[in-house]
C-alpha atoms as a printed R data frame, in Angstrom:
    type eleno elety resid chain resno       x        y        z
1   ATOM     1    CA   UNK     A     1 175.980  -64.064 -173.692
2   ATOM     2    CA   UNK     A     2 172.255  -63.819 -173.230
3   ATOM     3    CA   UNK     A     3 171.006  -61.082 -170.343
4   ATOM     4    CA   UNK     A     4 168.147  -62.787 -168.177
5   ATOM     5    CA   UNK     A     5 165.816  -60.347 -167.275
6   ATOM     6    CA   UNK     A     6 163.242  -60.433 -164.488
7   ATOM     7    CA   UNK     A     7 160.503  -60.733 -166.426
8   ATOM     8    CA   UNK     A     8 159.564  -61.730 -170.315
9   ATOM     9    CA   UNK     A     9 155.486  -61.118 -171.387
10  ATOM    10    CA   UNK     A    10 155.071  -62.671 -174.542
11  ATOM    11    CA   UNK     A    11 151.466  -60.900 -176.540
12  ATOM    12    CA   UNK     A    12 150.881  -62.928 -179.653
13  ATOM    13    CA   UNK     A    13 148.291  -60.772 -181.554
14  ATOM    14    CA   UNK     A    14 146.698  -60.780 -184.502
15  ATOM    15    CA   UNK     A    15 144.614  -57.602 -186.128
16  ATOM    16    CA   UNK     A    16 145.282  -55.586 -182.457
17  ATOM    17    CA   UNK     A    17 146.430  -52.246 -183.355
18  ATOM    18    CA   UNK     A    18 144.025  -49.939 -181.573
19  ATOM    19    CA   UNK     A    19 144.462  -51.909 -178.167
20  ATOM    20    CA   UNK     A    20 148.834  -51.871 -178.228
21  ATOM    21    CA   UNK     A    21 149.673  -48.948 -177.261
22  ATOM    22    CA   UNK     A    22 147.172  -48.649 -174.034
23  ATOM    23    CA   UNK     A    23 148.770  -52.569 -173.138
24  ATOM    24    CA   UNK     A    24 152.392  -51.540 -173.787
25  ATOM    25    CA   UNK     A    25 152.097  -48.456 -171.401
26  ATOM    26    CA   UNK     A    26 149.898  -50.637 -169.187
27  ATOM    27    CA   UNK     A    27 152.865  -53.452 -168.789
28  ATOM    28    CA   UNK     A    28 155.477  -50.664 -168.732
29  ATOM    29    CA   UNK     A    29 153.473  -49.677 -165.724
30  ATOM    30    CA   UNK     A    30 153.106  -52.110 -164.097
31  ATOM    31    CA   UNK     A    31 156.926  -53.617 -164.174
32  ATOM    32    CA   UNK     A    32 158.685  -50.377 -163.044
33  ATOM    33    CA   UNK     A    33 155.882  -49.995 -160.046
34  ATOM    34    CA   UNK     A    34 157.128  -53.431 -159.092
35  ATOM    35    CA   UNK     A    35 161.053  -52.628 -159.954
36  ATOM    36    CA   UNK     A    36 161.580  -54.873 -162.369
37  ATOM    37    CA   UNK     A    37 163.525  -55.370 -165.639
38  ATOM    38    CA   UNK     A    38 161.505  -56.859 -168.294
39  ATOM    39    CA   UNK     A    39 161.051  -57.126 -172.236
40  ATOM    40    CA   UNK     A    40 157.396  -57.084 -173.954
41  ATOM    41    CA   UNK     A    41 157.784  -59.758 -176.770
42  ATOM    42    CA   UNK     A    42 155.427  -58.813 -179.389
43  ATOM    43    CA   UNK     A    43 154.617  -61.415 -181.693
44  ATOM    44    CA   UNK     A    44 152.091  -60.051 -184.987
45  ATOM    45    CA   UNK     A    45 151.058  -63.349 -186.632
46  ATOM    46    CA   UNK     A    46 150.003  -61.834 -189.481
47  ATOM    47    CA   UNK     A    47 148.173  -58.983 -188.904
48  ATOM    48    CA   UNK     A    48 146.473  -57.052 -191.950
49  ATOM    49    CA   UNK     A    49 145.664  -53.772 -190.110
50  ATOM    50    CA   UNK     A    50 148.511  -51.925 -189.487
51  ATOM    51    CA   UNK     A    51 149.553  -53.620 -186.004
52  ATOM    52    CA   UNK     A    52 153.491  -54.025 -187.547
53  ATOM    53    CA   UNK     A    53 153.472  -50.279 -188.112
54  ATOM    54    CA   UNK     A    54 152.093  -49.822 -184.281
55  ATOM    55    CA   UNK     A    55 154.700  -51.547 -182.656
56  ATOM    56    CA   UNK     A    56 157.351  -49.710 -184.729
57  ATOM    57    CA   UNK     A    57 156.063  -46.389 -183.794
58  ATOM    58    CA   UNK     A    58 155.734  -48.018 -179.922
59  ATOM    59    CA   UNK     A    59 159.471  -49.405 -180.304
60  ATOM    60    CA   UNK     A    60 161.080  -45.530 -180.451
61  ATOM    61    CA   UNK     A    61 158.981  -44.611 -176.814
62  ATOM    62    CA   UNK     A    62 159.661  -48.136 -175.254
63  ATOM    63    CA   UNK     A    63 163.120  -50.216 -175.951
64  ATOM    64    CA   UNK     A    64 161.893  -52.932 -173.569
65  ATOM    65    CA   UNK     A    65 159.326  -54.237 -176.685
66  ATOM    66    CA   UNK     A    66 160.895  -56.599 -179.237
67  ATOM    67    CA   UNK     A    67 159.261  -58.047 -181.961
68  ATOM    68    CA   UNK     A    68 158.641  -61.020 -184.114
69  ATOM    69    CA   UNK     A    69 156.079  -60.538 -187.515
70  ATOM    70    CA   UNK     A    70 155.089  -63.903 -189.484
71  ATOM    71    CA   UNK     A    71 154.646  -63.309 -192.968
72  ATOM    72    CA   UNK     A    72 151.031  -64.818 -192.942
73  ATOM    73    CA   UNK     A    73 148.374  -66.036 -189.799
74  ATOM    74    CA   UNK     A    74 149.517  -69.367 -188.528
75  ATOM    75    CA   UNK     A    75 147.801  -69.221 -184.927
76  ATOM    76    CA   UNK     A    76 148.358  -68.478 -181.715
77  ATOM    77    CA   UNK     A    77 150.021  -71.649 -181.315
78  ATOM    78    CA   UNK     A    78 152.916  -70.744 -183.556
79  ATOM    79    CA   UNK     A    79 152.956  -67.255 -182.154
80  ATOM    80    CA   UNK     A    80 154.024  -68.616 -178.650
81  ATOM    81    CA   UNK     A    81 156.455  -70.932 -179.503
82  ATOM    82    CA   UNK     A    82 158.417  -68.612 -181.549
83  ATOM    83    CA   UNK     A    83 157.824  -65.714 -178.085
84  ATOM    84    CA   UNK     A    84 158.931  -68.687 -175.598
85  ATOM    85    CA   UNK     A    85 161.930  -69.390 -177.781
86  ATOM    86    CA   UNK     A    86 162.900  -65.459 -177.564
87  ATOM    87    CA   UNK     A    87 161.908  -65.167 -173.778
88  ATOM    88    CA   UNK     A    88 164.786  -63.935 -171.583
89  ATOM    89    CA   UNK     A    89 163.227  -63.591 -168.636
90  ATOM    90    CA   UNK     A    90 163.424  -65.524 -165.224
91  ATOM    91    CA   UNK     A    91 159.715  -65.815 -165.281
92  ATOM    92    CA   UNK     A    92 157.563  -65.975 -168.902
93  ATOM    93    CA   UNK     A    93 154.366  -64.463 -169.135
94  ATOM    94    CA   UNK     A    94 151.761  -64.946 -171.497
95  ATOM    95    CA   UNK     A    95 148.509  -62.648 -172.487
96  ATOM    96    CA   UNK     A    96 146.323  -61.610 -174.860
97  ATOM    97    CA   UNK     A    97 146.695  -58.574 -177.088
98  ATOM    98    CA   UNK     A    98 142.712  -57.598 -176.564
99  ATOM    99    CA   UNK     A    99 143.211  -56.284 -172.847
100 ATOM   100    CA   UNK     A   100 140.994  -58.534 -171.714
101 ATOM   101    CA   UNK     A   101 143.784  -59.738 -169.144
102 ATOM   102    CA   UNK     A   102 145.205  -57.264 -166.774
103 ATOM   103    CA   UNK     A   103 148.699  -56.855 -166.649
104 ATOM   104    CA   UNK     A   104 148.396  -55.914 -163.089
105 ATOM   105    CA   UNK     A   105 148.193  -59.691 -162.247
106 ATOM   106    CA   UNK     A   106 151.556  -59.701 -162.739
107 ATOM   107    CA   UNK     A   107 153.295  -59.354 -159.697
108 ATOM   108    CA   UNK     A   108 151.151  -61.641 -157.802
109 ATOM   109    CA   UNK     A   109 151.616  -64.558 -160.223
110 ATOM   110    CA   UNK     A   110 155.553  -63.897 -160.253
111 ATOM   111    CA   UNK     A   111 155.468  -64.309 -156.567
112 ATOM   112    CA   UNK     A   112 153.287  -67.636 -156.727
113 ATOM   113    CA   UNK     A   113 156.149  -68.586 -159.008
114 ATOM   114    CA   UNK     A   114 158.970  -67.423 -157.200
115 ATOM   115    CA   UNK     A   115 158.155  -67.929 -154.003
116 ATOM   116    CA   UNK     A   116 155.586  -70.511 -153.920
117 ATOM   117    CA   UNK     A   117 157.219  -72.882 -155.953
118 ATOM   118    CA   UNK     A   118 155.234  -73.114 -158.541
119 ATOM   119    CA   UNK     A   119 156.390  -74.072 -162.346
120 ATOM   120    CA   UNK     A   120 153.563  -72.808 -164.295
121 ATOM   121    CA   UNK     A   121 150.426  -70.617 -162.794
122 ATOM   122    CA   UNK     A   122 147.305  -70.497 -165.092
123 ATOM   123    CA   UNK     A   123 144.978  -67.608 -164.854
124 ATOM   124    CA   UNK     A   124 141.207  -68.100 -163.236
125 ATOM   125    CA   UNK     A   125 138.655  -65.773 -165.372
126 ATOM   126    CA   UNK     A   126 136.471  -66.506 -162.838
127 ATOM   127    CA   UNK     A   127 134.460  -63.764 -164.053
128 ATOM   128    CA   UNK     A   128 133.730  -63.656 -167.828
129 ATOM   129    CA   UNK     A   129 132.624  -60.942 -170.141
130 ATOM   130    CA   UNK     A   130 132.082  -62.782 -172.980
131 ATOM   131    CA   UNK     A   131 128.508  -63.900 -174.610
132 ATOM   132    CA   UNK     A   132 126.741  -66.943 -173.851
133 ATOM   133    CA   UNK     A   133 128.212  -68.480 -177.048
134 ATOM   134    CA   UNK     A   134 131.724  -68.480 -176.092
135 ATOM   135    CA   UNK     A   135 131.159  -69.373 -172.161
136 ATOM   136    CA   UNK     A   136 129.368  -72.177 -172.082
137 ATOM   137    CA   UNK     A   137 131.306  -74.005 -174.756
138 ATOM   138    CA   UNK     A   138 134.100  -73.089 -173.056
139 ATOM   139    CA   UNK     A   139 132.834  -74.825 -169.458
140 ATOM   140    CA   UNK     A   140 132.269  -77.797 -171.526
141 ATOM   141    CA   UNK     A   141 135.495  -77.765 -173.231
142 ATOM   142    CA   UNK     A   142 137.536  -77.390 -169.666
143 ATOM   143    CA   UNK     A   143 135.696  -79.810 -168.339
144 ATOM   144    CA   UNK     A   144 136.506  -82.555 -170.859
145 ATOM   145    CA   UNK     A   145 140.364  -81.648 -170.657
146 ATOM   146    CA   UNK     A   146 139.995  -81.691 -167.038
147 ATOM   147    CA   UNK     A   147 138.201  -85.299 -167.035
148 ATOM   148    CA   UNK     A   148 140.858  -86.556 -169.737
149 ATOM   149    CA   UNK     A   149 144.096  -85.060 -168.402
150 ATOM   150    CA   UNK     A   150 143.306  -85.290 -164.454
151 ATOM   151    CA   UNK     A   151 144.594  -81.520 -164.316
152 ATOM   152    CA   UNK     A   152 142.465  -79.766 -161.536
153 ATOM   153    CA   UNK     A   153 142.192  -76.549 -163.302
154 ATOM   154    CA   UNK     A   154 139.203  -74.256 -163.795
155 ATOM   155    CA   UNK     A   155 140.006  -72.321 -166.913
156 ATOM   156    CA   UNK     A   156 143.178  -74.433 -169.201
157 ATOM   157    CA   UNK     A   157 142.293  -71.472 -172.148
158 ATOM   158    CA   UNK     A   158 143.133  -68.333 -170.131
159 ATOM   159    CA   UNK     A   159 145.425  -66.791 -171.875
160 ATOM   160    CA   UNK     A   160 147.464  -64.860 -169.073
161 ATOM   161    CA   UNK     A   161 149.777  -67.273 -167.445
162 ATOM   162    CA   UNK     A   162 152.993  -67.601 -165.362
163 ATOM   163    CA   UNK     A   163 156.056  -69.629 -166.454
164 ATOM   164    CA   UNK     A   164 159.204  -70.536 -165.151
165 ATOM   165    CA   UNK     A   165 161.434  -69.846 -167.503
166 ATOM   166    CA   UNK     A   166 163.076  -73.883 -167.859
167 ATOM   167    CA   UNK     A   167 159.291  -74.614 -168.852
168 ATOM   168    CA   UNK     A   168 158.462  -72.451 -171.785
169 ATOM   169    CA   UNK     A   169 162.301  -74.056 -172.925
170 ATOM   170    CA   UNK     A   170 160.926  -77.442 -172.736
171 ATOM   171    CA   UNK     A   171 157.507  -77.378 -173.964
172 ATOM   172    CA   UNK     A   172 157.000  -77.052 -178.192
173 ATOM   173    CA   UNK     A   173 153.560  -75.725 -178.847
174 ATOM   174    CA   UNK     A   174 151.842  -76.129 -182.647
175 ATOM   175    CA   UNK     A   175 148.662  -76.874 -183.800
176 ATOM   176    CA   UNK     A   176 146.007  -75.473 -181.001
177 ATOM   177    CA   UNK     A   177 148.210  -77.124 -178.502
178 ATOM   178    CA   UNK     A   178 148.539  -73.385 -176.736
179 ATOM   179    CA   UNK     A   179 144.896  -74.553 -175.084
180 ATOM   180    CA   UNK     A   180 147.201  -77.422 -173.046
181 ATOM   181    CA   UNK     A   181 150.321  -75.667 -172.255
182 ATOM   182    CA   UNK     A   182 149.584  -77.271 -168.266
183 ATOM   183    CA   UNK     A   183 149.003  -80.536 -169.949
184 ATOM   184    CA   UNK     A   184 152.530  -80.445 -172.011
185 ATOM   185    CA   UNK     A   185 154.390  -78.879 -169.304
186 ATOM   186    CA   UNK     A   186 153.581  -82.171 -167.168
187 ATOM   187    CA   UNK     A   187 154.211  -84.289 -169.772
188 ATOM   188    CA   UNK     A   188 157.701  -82.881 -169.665
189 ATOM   189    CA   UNK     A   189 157.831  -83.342 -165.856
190 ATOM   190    CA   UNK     A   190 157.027  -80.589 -164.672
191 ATOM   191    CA   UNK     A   191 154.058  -81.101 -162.042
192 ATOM   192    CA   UNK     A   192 153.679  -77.892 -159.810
193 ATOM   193    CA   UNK     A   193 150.782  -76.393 -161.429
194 ATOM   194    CA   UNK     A   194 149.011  -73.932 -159.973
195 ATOM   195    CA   UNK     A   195 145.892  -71.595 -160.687
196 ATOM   196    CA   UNK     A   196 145.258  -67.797 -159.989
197 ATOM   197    CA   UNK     A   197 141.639  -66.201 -160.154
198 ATOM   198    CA   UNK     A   198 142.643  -63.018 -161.891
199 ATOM   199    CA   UNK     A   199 140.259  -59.947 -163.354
200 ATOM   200    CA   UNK     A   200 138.617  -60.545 -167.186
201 ATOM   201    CA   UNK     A   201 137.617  -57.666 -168.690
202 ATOM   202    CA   UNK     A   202 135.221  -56.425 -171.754
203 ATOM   203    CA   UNK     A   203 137.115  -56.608 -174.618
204 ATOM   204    CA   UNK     A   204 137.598  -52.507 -175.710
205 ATOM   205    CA   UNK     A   205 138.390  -52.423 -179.327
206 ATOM   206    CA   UNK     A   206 137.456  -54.669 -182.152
207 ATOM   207    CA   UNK     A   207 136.301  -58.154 -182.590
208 ATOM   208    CA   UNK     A   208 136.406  -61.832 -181.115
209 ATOM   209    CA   UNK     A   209 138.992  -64.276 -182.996
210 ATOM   210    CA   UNK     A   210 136.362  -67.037 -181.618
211 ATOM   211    CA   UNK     A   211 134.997  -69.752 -183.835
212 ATOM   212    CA   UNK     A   212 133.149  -72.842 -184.306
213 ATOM   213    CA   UNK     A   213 136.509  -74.132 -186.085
214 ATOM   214    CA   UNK     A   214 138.547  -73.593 -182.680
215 ATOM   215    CA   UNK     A   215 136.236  -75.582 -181.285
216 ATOM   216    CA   UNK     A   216 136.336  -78.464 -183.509
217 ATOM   217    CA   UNK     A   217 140.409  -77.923 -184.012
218 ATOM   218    CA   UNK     A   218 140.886  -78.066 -179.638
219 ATOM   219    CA   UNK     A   219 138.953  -81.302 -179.597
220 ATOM   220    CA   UNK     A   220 141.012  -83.061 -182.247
221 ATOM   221    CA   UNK     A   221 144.147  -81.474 -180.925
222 ATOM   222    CA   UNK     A   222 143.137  -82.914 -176.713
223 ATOM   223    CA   UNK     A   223 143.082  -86.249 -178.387
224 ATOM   224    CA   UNK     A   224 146.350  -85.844 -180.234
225 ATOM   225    CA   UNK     A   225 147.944  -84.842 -176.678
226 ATOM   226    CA   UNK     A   226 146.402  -87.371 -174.633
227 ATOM   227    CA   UNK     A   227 147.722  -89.493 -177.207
228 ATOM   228    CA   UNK     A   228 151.262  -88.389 -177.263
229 ATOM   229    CA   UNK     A   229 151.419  -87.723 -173.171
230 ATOM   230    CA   UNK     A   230 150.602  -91.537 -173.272
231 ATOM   231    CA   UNK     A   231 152.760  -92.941 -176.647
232 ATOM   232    CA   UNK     A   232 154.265  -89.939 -178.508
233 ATOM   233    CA   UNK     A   233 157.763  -91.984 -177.726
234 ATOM   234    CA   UNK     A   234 157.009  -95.441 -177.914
235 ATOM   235    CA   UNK     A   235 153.544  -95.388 -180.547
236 ATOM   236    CA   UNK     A   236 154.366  -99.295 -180.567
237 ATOM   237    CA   UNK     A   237 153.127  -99.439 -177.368
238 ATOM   238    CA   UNK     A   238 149.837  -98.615 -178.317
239 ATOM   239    CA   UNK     A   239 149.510  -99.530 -182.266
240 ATOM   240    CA   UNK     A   240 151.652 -102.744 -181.904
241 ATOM   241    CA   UNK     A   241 149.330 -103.922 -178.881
242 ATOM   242    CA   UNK     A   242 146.313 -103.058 -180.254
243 ATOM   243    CA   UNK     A   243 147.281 -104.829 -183.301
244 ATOM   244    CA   UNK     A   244 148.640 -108.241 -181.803
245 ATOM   245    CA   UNK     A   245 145.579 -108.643 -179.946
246 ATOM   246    CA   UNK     A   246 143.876 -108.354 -183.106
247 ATOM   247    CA   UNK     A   247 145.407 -110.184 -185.065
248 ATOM   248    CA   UNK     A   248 145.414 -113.048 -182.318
249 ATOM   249    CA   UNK     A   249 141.418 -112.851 -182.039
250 ATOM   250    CA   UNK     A   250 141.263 -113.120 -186.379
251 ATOM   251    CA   UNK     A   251 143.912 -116.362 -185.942
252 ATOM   252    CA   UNK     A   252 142.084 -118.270 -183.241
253 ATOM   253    CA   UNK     A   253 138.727 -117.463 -184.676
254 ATOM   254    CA   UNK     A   254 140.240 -118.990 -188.048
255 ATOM   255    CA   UNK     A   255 141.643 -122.061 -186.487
256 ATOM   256    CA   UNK     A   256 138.797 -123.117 -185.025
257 ATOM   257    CA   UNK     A   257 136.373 -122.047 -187.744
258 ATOM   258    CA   UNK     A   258 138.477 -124.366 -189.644
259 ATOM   259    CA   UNK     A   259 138.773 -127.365 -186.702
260 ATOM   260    CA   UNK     A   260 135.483 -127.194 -186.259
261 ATOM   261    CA   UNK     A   261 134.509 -127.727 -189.865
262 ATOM   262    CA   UNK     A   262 136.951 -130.917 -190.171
263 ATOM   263    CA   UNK     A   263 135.884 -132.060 -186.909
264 ATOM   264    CA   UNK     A   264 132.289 -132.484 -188.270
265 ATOM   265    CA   UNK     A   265 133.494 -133.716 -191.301
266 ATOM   266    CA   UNK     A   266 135.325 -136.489 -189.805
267 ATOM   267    CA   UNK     A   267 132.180 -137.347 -188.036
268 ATOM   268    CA   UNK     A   268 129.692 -137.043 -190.993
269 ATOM   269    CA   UNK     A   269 128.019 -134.418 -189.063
270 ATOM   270    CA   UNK     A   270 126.145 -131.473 -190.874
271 ATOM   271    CA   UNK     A   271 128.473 -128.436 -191.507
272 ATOM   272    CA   UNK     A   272 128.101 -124.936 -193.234
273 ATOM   273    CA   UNK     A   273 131.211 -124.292 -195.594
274 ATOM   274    CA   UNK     A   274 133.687 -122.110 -194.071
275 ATOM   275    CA   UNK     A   275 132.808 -119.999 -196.793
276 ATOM   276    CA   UNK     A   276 129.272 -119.171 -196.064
277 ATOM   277    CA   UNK     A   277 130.106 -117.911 -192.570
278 ATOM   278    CA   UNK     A   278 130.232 -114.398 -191.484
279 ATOM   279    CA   UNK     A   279 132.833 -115.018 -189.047
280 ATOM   280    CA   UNK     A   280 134.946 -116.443 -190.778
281 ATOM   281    CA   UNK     A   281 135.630 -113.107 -193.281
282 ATOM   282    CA   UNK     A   282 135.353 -110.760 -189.335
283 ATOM   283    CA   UNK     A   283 138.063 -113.078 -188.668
284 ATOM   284    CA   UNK     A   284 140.169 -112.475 -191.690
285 ATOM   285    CA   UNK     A   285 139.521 -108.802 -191.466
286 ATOM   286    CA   UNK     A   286 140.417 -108.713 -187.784
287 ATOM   287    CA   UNK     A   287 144.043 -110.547 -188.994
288 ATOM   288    CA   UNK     A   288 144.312 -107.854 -191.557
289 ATOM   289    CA   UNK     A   289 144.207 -105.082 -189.408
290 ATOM   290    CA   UNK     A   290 146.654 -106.480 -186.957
291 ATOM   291    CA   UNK     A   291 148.691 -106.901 -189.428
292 ATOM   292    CA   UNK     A   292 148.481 -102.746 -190.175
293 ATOM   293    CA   UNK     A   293 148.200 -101.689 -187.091
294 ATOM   294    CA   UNK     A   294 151.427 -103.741 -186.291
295 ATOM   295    CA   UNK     A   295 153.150 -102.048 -188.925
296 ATOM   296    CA   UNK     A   296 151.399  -98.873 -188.321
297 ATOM   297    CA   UNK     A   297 153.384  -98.713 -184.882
298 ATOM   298    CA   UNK     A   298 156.287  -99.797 -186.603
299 ATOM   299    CA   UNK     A   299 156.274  -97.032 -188.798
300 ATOM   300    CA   UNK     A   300 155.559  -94.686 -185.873
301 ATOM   301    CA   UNK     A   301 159.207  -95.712 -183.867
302 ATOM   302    CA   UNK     A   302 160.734  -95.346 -187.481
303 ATOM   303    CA   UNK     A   303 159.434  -91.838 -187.758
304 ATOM   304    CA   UNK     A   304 159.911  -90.273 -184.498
305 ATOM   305    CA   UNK     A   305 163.802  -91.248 -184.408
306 ATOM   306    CA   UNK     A   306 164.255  -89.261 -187.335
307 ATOM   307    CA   UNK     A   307 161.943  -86.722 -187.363
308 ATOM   308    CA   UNK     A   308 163.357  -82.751 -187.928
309 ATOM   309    CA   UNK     A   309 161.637  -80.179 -186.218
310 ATOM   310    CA   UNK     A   310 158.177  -79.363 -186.885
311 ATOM   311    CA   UNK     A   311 157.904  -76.013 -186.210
312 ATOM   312    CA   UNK     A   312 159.099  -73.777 -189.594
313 ATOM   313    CA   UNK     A   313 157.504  -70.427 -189.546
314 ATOM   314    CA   UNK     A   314 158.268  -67.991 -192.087
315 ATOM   315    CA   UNK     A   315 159.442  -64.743 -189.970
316 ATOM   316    CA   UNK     A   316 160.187  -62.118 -192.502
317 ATOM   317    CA   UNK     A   317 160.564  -59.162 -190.057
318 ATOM   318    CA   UNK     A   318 161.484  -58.637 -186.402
319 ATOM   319    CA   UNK     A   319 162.640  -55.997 -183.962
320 ATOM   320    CA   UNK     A   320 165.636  -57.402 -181.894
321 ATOM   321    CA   UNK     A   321 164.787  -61.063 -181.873
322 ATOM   322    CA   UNK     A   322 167.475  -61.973 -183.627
């Protein structure tokens, strides 16, 4: 039988060896100041520097820390689903490896959780220390997911944040999908979502994961969620209406193309060949893509009723997360 704990913090990390031990001890801290029981969920997503041999080393001092190491980088994304799925805790916590988030938000957020009511809290940085070229994109970026998801919060990215535990159970994270964790935890029906402003700090050891890509990749994946919070169950709804309504503009414009021509005909009244119109092949094209779209969201109901699981992550080494 599985023993709940108070607390779970799930770190997905990636090249973080010099900062692990200072954020173990930190958490370690911070949960028996508060009295609580609680596992550190270390997931290495394919780390190159020696961070596997760091947590094996931290694993003798600490028993609370379990592990998970992927056998190459997949992304954060795939790093959290494959923590949440390990989580025993009565609340989930998420951070980053980098000690840029302070574990010392912890209690607070547990309580906003616990005795607030809340199913998910999302951390604030209302205060950033990162360069120009990471904060302004990111103002942009959290504004668009607010505007497209009607979400009222300030920072969707932070990566310290509060769960219940039924939510991180519910959700299924891939792609960059971690950026909208709030967006698919409503989508599964859970609406208390709440927001903490909590301390950022200067990252202390190596380098930014950051990129252009990320950028690019959260864009494509907001549409893909906005998408599937709207028709990831019934993509008829939107392929199959989209494509009658085409296909009903190319048939009308066709029939009376044609009417029109015999109707002038009839009355020896001067007519261009159907042929020779323009319309008359937007028309056709119009009924052609009905015609896919139709079966586009056909395909789409086929697919999801027998779709497997998407997530398949090659694990080739953990500590207790079996």
């Amino acid at each position: 039988m599985e023993h709940k704990l108070d607390i779970s913090v799930v770190v997905p990390l990636y090249n973080e060896a010099e900062s692990l031990p200072e954020l173990t001890a930190w958490i370690d801290r911070v949960a028996r100041g508060e009295g609580l029981s609680y596992e550190i969920i270390l997931v290495d997503d394919g780390s190159d520097d020696g961070s596997w041999e760091v947590i094996e080393r931290l694993k003798s001092s600490c028993p609370a820390i379990r592990a998970i190491g992927f056998a190459r980088n997949y992304g954060k994304s795939a790093a959290l689903y494959c923590g949440f799925a390990a989580a025993r805790g009565e609340v989930v916590f998420t951070m980053d490896a980098d000690l840029q988030d302070s574990p010392d938000e912890i209690p607070a957020m547990r309580r906003m959780i616990l005795d607030e009511g809340y199913d998910l809290v999302s951390g604030w940085k209302r205060k950033r220390h990162d360069p120009v070229g990471k904060r302004w994109p990111s103002k942009f970026f959290n504004w668009t997911a607010r505007a497209v998801s009607g979400i009222r919060l300030h920072d969707f990215n932070c990566g310290l944040k509060a769960y219940r535990r039924k939510v991180v159970k519910a959700i299924e994270v891939y792609g960059e999908m971690h950026r909208y964790i709030p967006i698919l935890a409503r989508q599964a029906g859970f609406r208390r979502i709440g927001e903490k402003a909590v301390e950022h700090r200067a990252r202390k050891y190596g380098e930014s994961k950051f990129g252009l890509e990320r950028m690019v990749k959260g864009y494509l994946d907001l549409i893909t969620v906005s998408f599937l919070s709207r028709f990831g169950r019934s993509p008829m709804y939107f392929f199959g209406s989209l494509g009658t309504l085409m296909f009903l503009f190319g048939g009308v414009t066709t029939v009376w193309i044609i009417a029109a021509k015999l109707y002038k005909q009839y009355h020896d009244l001067p007519l261009r060949p159907v042929a020779d119109q323009p319309l008359f092949y937007l028309a056709i094209l119009a009924v052609i893509l009905g015609v896919q779209l139709f079966l586009a969201g056909f395909l789409g109901e086929l697919i999801d009723r027998n779709s497997s699981d998407r997530n398949k992550y090659l694990i080739d080494r953990t500590i207790d997360c079996k």
